[in-house]
GUBA-721894 format. One record per residue (C-alpha): x negated, y negated, z; residue in three letters. Coordinates in steps of 0.2 Angstrom, whole numbers, padded with zeros to 4 digits. Layout:
REM GUBA-721894
+-------+-------+-------+-----+
:    px :    py :    pz : res :
+-------+-------+-------+-----+
:     X :     Y :     Z : ALA :
...
+-------+-------+-------+-----+
END
This chain:
REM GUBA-721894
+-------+-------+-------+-----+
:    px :    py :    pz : res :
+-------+-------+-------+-----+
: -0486 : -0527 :  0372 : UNK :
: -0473 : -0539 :  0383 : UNK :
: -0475 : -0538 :  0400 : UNK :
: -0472 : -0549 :  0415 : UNK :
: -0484 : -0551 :  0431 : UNK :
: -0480 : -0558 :  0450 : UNK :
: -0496 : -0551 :  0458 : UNK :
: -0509 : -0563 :  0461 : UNK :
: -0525 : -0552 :  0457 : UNK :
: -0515 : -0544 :  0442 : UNK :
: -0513 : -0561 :  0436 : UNK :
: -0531 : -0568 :  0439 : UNK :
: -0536 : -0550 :  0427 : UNK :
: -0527 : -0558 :  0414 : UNK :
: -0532 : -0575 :  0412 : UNK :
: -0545 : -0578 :  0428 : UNK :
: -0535 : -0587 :  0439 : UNK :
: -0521 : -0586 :  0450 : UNK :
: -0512 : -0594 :  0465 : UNK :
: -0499 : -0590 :  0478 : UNK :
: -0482 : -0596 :  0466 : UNK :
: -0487 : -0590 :  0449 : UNK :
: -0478 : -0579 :  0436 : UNK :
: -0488 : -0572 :  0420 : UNK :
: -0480 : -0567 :  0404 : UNK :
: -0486 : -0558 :  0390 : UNK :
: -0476 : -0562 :  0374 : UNK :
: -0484 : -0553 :  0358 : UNK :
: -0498 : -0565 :  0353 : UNK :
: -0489 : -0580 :  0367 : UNK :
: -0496 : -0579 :  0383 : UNK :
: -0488 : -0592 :  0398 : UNK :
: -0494 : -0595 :  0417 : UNK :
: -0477 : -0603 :  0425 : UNK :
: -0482 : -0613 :  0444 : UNK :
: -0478 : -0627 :  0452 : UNK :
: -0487 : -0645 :  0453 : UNK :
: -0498 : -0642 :  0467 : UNK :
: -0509 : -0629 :  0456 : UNK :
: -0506 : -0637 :  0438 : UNK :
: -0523 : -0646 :  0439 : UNK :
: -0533 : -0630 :  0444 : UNK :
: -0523 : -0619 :  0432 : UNK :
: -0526 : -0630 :  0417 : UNK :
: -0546 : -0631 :  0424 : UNK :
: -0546 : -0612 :  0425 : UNK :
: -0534 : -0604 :  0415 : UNK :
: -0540 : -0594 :  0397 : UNK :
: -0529 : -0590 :  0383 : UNK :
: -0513 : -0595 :  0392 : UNK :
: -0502 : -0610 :  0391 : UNK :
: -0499 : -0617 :  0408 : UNK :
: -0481 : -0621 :  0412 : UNK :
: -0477 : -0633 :  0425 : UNK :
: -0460 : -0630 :  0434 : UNK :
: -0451 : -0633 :  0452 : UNK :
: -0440 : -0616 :  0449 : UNK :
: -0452 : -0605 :  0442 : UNK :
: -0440 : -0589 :  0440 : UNK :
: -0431 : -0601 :  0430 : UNK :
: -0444 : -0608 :  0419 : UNK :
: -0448 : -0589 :  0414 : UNK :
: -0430 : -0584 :  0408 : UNK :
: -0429 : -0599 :  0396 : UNK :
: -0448 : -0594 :  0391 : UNK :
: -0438 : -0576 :  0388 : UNK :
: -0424 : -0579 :  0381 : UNK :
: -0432 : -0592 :  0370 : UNK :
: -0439 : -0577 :  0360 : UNK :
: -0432 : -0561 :  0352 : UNK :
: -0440 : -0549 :  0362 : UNK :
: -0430 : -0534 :  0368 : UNK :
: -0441 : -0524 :  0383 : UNK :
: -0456 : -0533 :  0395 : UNK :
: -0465 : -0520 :  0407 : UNK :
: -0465 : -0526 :  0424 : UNK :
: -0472 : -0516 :  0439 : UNK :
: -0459 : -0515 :  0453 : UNK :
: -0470 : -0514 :  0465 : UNK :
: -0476 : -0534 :  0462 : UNK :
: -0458 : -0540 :  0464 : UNK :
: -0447 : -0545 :  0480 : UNK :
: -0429 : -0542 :  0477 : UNK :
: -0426 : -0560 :  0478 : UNK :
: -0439 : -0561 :  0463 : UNK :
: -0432 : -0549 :  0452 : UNK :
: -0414 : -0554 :  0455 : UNK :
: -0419 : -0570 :  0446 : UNK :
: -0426 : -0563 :  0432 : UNK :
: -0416 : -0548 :  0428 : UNK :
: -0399 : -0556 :  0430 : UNK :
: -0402 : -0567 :  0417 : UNK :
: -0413 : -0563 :  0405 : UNK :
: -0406 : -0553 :  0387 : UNK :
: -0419 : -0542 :  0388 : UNK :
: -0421 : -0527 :  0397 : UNK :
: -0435 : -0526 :  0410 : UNK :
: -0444 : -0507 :  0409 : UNK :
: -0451 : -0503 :  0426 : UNK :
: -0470 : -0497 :  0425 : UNK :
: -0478 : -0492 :  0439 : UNK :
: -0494 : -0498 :  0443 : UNK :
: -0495 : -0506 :  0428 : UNK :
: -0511 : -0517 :  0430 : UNK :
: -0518 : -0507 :  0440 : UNK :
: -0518 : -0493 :  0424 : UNK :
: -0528 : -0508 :  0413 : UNK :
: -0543 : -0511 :  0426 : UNK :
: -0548 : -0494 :  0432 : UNK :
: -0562 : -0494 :  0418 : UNK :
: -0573 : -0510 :  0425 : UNK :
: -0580 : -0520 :  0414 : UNK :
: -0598 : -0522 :  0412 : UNK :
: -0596 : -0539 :  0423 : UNK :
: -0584 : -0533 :  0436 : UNK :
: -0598 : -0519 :  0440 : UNK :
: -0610 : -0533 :  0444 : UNK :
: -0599 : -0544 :  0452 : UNK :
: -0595 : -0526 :  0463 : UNK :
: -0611 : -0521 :  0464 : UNK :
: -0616 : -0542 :  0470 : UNK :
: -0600 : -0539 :  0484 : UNK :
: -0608 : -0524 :  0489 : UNK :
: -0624 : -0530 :  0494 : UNK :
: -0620 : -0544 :  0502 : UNK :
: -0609 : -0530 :  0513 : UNK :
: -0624 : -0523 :  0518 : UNK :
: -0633 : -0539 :  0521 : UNK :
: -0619 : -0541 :  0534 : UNK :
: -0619 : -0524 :  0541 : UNK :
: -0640 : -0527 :  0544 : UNK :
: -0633 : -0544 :  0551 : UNK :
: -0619 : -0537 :  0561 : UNK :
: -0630 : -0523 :  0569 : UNK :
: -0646 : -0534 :  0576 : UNK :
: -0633 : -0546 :  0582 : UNK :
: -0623 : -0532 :  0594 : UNK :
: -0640 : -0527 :  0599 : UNK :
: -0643 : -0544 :  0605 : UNK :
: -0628 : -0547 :  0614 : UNK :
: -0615 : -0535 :  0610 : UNK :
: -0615 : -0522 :  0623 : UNK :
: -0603 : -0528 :  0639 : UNK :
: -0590 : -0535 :  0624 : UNK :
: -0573 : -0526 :  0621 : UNK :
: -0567 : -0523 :  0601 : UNK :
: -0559 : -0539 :  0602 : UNK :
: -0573 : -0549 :  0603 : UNK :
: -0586 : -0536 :  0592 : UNK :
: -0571 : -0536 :  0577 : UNK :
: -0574 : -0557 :  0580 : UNK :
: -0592 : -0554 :  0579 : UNK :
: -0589 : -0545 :  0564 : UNK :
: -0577 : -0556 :  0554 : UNK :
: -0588 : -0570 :  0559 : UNK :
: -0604 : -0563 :  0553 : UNK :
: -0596 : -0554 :  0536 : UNK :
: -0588 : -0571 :  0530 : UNK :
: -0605 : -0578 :  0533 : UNK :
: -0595 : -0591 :  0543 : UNK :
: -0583 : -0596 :  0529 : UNK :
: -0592 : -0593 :  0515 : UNK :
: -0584 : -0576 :  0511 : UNK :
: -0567 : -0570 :  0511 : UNK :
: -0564 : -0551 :  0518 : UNK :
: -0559 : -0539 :  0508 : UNK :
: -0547 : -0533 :  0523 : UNK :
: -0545 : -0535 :  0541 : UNK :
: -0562 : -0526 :  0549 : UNK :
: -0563 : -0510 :  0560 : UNK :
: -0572 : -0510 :  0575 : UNK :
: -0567 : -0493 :  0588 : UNK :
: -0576 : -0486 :  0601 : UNK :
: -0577 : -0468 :  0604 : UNK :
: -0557 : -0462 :  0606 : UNK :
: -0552 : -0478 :  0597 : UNK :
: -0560 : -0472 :  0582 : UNK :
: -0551 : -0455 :  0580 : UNK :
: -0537 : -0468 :  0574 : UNK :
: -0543 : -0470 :  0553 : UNK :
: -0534 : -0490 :  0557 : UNK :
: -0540 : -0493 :  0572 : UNK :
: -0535 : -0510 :  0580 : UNK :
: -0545 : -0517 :  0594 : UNK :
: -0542 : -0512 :  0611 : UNK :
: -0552 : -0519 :  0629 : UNK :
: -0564 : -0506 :  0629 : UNK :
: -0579 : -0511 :  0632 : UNK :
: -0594 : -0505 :  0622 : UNK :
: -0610 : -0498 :  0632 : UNK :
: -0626 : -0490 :  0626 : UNK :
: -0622 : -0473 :  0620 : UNK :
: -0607 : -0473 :  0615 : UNK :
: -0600 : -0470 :  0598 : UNK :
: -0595 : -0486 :  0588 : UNK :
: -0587 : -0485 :  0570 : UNK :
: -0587 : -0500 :  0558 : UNK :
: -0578 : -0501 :  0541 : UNK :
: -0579 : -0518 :  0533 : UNK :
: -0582 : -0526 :  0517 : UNK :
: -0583 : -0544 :  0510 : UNK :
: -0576 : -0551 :  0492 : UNK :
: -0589 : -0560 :  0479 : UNK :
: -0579 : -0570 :  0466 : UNK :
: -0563 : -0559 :  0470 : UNK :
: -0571 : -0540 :  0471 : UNK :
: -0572 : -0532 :  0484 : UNK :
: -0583 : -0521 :  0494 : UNK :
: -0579 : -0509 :  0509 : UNK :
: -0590 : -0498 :  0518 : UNK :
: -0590 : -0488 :  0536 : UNK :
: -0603 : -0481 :  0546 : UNK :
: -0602 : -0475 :  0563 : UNK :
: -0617 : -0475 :  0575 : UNK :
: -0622 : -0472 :  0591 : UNK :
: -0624 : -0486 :  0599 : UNK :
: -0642 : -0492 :  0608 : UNK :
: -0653 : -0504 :  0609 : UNK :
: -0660 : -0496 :  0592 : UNK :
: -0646 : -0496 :  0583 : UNK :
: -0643 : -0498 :  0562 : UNK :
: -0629 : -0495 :  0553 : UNK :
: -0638 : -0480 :  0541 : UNK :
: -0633 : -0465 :  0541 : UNK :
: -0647 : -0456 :  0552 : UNK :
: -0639 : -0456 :  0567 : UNK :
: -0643 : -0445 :  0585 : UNK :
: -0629 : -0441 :  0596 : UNK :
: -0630 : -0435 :  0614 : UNK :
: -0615 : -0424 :  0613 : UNK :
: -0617 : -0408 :  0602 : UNK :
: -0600 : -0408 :  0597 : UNK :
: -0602 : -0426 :  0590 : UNK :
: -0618 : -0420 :  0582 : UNK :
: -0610 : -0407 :  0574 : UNK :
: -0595 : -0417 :  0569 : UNK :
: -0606 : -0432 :  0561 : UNK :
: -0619 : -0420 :  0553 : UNK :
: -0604 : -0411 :  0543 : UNK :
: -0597 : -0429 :  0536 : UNK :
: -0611 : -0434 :  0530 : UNK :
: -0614 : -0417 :  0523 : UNK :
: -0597 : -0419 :  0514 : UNK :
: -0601 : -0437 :  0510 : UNK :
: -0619 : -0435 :  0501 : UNK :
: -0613 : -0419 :  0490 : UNK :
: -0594 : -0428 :  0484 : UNK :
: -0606 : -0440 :  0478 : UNK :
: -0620 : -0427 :  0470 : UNK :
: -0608 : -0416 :  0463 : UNK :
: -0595 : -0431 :  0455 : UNK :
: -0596 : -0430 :  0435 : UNK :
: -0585 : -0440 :  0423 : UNK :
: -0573 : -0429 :  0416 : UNK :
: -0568 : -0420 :  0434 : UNK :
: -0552 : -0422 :  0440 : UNK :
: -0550 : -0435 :  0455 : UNK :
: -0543 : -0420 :  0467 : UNK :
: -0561 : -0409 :  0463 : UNK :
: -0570 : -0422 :  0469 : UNK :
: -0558 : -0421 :  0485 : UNK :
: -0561 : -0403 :  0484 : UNK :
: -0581 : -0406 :  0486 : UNK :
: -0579 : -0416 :  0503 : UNK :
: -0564 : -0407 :  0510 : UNK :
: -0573 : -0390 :  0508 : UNK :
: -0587 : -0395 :  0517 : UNK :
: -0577 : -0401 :  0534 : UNK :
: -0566 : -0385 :  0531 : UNK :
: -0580 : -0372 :  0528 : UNK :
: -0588 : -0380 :  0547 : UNK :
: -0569 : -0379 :  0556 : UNK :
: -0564 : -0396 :  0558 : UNK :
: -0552 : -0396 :  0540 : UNK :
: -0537 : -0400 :  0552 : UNK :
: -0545 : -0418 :  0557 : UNK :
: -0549 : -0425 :  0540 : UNK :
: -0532 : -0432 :  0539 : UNK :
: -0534 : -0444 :  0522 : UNK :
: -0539 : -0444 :  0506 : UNK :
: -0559 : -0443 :  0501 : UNK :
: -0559 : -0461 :  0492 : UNK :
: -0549 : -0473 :  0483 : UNK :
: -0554 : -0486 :  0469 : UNK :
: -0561 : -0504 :  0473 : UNK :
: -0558 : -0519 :  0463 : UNK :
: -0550 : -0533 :  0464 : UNK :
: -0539 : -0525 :  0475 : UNK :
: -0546 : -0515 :  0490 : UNK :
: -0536 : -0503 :  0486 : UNK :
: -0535 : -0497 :  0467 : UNK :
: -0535 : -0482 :  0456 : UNK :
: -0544 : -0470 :  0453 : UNK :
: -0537 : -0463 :  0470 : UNK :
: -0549 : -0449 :  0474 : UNK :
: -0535 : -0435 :  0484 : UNK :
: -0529 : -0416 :  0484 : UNK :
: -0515 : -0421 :  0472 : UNK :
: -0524 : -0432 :  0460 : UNK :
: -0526 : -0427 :  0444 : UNK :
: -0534 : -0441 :  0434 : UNK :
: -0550 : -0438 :  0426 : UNK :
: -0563 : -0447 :  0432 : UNK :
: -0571 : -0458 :  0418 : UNK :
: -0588 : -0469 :  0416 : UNK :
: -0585 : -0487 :  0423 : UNK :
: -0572 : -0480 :  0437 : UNK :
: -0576 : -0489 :  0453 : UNK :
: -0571 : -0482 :  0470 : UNK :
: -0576 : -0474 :  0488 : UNK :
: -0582 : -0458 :  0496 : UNK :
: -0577 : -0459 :  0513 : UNK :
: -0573 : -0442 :  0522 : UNK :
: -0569 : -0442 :  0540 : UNK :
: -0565 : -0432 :  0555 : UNK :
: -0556 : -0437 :  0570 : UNK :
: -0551 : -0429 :  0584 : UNK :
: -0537 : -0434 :  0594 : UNK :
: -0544 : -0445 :  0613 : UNK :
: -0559 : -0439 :  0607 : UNK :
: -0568 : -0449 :  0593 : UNK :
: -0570 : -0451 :  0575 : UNK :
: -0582 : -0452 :  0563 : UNK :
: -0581 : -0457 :  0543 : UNK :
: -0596 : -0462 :  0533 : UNK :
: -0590 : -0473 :  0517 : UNK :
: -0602 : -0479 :  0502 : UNK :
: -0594 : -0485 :  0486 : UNK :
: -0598 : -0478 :  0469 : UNK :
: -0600 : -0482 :  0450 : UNK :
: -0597 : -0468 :  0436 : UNK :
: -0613 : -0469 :  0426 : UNK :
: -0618 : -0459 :  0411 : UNK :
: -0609 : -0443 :  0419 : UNK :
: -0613 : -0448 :  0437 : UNK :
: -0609 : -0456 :  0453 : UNK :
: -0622 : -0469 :  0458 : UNK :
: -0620 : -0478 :  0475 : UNK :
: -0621 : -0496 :  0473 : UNK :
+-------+-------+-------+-----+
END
């Protein structure tokens, strides 16, 4: 298959590296990584089963690679490519570029047996930080707004560097948290109030990602037993996590993506909030925070052992608050299992 790359995690799939100015081509049995001289040492260090090709114009460098050949259609995802980008390439290269959506995207959604443990090592180390994150809001957090906890929580997830984050952290108090993307506000957090947290951390490139939302106290953990004083609240919380724990006892390989929606969404519907859980149940996790299999109403895909993604119903009620309880998932032997 011939096919040309411009995402970076796309390109590390193929040859387990990758860097800001890069472009991957697939060439029958010829594989090339085109960059620039300030990555040729860690390319050549890094790179597997690719020839590393060293150019100031690297849009350039891969029409002569293509046009050097007698290839007539390379795949490329459109969704990788700037305008800019693809101008370069398409204008001058003889042959035809096929679009294909999602096109690496397609070859990971089965995960290796090493991308499950790297996955399963990312996750862990997210729950570390969540155990982390909590004792350290109940030592000093309370009287700090959500700019200052979503510091904390970078901070404390990166374990000070060490880490990169999967993506930018969520940390909303009570109305704040009806918003599913929250950004931090000054309102301040006190004892009692409801405090969602959806966070995750990347080992070796994977990622994790994981919410809990709690009611904050001087007790507090980020599990998913949680006591709230308002009823409705109670009521909310109870039917999430309801939703959550049976789209994960219910998944089988072989379902279709949008059945397991089904399992969560019936649960919020059947106890009157359906109107308020206003995304889709899960997505898949890799590389990429966000990857197939995409777990929604409209998804057909059948869901296969070695699929990798989330289960993260919500409700959330407008000025009110909002709740969403997210674990990740493996298909194993027929079966979810939560790493």
């Amino acid at each position: 298959m011939n096919y040309i790359l411009k995402d970076e995690n796309s390109i590390y799939y193929e040859c387990g590296y990758s860097c800001d100015n890069a472009i991957y081509i697939s060439l029958g049995n010829d594989r090339f990584f085109i960059t620039d001289g300030r990555y040729t040492i860690d390319a050549k260090q890094s790179i597997k089963n690719a020839t590393v090709v060293t150019h100031r114009d690297i849009y350039q460098k891969a029409v002569d690679i293509i046009n050097a050949t007698k290839v007539k259609k390379i795949m490329f995802d459109p969704k990788e490519w700037s305008v800019y980008g693809f101008d370069k390439i398409s204008s001058k290269i003889k042959a035809k570029l096929k679009p294909s959506i999602d096109f690496s995207h397609h070859k990971r959604v089965i995960k290796s047996d090493k991308e499950i443990e790297l996955i399963k090592k990312a996750v862990k180390l997210g729950e570390r930080a969540f155990k982390n994150l909590a004792q350290s809001i109940r030592e000093d957090g309370f009287g700090m707004d959500e700019y200052a906890l979503t510091y904390k929580a970078k901070s404390i997830l990166a374990d000070f560097g060490r880490y990169d984050l999967s993506f930018e952290p969520i940390v909303a108090i009570d109305e704040n948290a009806a918003k599913p993307h929250a950004t931090p506000t000054k309102k301040v957090l006190k004892k009692h109030n409801l405090l969602l947290v959806d966070a995750g951390l990347k080992y070796k490139r994977y990622c994790s990602d994981r919410t809990r939302t709690v009611s904050a106290d001087k007790y507090m953990t980020f599990d998913t037993h949680q006591k709230f004083k308002s009823k409705k609240i109670q009521k909310a919380y109870d039917t999430v996590l309801k939703a959550h724990d049976k789209a994960i006892s219910k998944a089988r390989s072989g379902m279709k993506a949008k059945k397991i929606d089904a399992l969560a969404r019936d649960v919020i519907e059947k106890a009157g909030f359906g109107e308020f859980f206003v995304h889709s149940t899960g997505h898949g996790v890799g590389l990429d925070i966000h990857e197939m299999p995409y777990i929604s109403s409209k998804n057909d895909m059948i869901i296969e052992d070695g699929m990798v993604y989330t289960i993260e119903p919500g409700i959330y009620i407008p000025d009110e608050f909002g709740i969403r309880i997210e674990d990740m998932v493996v298909m194993d032997n027929g079966k979810a299992v939560v790493l």
